[in-house]
C-alpha positions in Angstrom: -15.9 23.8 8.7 -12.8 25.2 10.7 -11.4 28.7 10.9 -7.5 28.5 11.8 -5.6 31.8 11.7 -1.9 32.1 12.5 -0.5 36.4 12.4 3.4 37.0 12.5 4.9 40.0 13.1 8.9 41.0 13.8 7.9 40.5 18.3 5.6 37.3 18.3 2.8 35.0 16.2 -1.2 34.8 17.2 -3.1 32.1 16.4 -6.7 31.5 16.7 -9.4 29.2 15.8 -12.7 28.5 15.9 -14.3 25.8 18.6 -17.1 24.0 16.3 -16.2 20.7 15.9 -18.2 18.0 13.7 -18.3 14.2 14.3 -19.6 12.0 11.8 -20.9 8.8 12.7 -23.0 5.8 11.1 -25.9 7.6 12.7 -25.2 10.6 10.9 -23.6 14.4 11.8 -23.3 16.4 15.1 -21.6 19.9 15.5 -20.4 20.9 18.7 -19.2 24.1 19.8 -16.6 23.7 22.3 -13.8 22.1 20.7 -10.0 22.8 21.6 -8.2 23.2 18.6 -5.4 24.8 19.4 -2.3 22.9 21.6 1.1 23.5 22.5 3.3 20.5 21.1 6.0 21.4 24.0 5.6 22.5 27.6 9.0 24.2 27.5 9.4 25.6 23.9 6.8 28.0 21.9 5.4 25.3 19.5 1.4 25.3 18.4 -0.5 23.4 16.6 -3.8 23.7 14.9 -6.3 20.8 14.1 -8.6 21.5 11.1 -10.6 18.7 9.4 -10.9 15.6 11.7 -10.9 15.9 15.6 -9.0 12.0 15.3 -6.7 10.0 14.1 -7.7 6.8 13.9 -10.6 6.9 16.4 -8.2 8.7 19.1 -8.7 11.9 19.7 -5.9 14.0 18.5 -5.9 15.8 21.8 -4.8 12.9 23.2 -2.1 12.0 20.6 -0.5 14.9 21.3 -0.7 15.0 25.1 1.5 11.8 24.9 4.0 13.3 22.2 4.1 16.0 24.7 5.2 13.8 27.5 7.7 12.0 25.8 9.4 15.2 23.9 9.7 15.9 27.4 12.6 19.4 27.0 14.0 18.4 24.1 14.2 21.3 21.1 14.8 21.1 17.5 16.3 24.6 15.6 13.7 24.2 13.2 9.8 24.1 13.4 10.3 21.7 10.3 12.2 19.4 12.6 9.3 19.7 15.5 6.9 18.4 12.2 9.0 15.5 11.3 9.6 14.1 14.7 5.9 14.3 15.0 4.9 12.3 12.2 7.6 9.7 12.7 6.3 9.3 16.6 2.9 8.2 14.9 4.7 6.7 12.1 6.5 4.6 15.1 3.3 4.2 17.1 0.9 1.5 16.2 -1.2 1.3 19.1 -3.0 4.5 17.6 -4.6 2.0 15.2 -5.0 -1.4 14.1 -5.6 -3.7 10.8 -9.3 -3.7 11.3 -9.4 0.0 12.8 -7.5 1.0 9.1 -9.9 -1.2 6.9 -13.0 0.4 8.8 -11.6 3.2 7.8 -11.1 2.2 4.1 -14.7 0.6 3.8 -16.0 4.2 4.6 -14.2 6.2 1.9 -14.2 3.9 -0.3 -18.0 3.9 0.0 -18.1 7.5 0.1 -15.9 8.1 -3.0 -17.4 5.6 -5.1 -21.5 6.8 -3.9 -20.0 10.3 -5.1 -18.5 8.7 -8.0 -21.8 6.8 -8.9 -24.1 9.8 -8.6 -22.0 12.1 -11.1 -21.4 9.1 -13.4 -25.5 8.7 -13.7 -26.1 12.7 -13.8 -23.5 12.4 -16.4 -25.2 9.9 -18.2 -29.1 10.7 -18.0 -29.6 8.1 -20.5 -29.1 4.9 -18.2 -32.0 5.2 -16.5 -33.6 3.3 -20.1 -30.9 0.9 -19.9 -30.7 -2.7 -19.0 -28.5 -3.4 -15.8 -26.1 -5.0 -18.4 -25.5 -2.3 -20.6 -25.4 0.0 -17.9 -22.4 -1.9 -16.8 -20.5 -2.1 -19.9 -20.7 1.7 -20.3 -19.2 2.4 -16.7 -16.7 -0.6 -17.7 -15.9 1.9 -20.8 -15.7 5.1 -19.1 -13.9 4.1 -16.0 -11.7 0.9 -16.8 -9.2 3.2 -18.3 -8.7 5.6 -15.3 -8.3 2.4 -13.1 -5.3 1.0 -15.4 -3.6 4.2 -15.2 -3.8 4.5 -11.5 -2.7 0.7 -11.1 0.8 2.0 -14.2 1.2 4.6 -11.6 1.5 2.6 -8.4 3.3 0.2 -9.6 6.0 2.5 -11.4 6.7 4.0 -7.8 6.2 7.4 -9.2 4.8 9.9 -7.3 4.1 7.4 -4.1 3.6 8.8 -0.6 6.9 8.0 1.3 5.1 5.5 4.2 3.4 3.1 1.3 7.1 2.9 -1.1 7.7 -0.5 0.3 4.2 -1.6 -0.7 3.8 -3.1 -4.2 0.4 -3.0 -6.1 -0.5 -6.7 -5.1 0.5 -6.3 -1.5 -1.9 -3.6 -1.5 -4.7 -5.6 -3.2 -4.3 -8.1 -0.8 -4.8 -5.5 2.0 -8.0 -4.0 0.7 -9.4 -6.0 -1.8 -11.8 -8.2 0.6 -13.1 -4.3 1.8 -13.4 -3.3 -1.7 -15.3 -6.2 -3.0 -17.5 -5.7 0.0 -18.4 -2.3 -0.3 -18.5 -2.9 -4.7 -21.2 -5.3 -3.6 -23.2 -2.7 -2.0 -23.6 -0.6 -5.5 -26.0 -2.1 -7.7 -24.2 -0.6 -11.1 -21.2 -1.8 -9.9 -22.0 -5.5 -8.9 -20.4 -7.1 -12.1 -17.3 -5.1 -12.6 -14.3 -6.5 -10.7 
């Protein structure tokens, strides 16, 4: 967990935060307490940032990611923090040697798991009465429960409403084609989900 805090007053800003950092990894957690959190997006103007949450993007440290937006913002100055945030986002937006096809569905296979092992687990406290069911039945029910919330999130991608900027150009079977030999793969790995497609 990370502690960021940011004080303004009418002469300057303060920011602090905390230096525990935690890496997760197939061989599970480790916390380490002498993370750098805190870095100056230019060498010339007074712009911070703070990292919270993940250390990386992508499997490159973030440290490193902004070293080389550093470099090549070189003295240039925007009016507006808001302008320092956009040009930030679209130098990763622009970069794609931060990550790769297999890097991103790496990435997707371990949500995905994690969402659905979370999903799984309150689906069967929800539903104590499984546990006398046959693998069949137990099936059809999550096919009840959960088919409907799938439909509306496949209406609301392919309406375009209410889609993240970076994935408008991406229609709902490009993005099955993307992820769908992940998914299947990590659907295989849940033994109430094994028949549902």
């Amino acid at each position: 967990m990370t502690a960021v805090l940011g004080i303004l007053n009418k002469q300057a800003i303060a920011i602090a935060a905390d230096s525990a950092v935690t890496i997760d990894g197939y061989n599970g957690r480790k916390i380490f307490n002498k993370a750098n959190k805190i870095f100056s997006l230019s060498k010339h103007h007074p712009v911070g940032v703070m990292l919270y949450n993940s250390a990386s993007f992508m499997s490159t440290p973030w440290e490193v990611i902004i070293k080389v937006y550093r470099k090549q913002l070189k003295d240039n100055s925007f009016n507006h923090l808001s302008e320092y945030v956009s040009d930030f986002i679209g130098f990763l937006q622009k970069n794609n040697y931060f990550t790769s096809n297999d890097l991103q569905k790496n990435y997707l296979a371990q949500t995905s798991w994690k969402l659905l092992k979370n999903l799984v687990e309150v689906f069967e406290d929800q539903n104590p009465d499984l546990k006398n069911m046959e693998e069949d039945q137990i099936n059809q029910a999550f096919r009840e429960r959960f088919a409907p919330f799938l439909v509306k999130i496949k209406d609301t991608l392919s309406q375009g409403d209410a889609i993240c900027d970076d994935f408008a150009n991406w229609d709902f079977d490009s993005f099955l084609e993307f992820t769908s030999p992940v998914t299947i793969d990590v659907l295989g790995s849940f033994e109430i989900l094994k028949e549902i497609n």
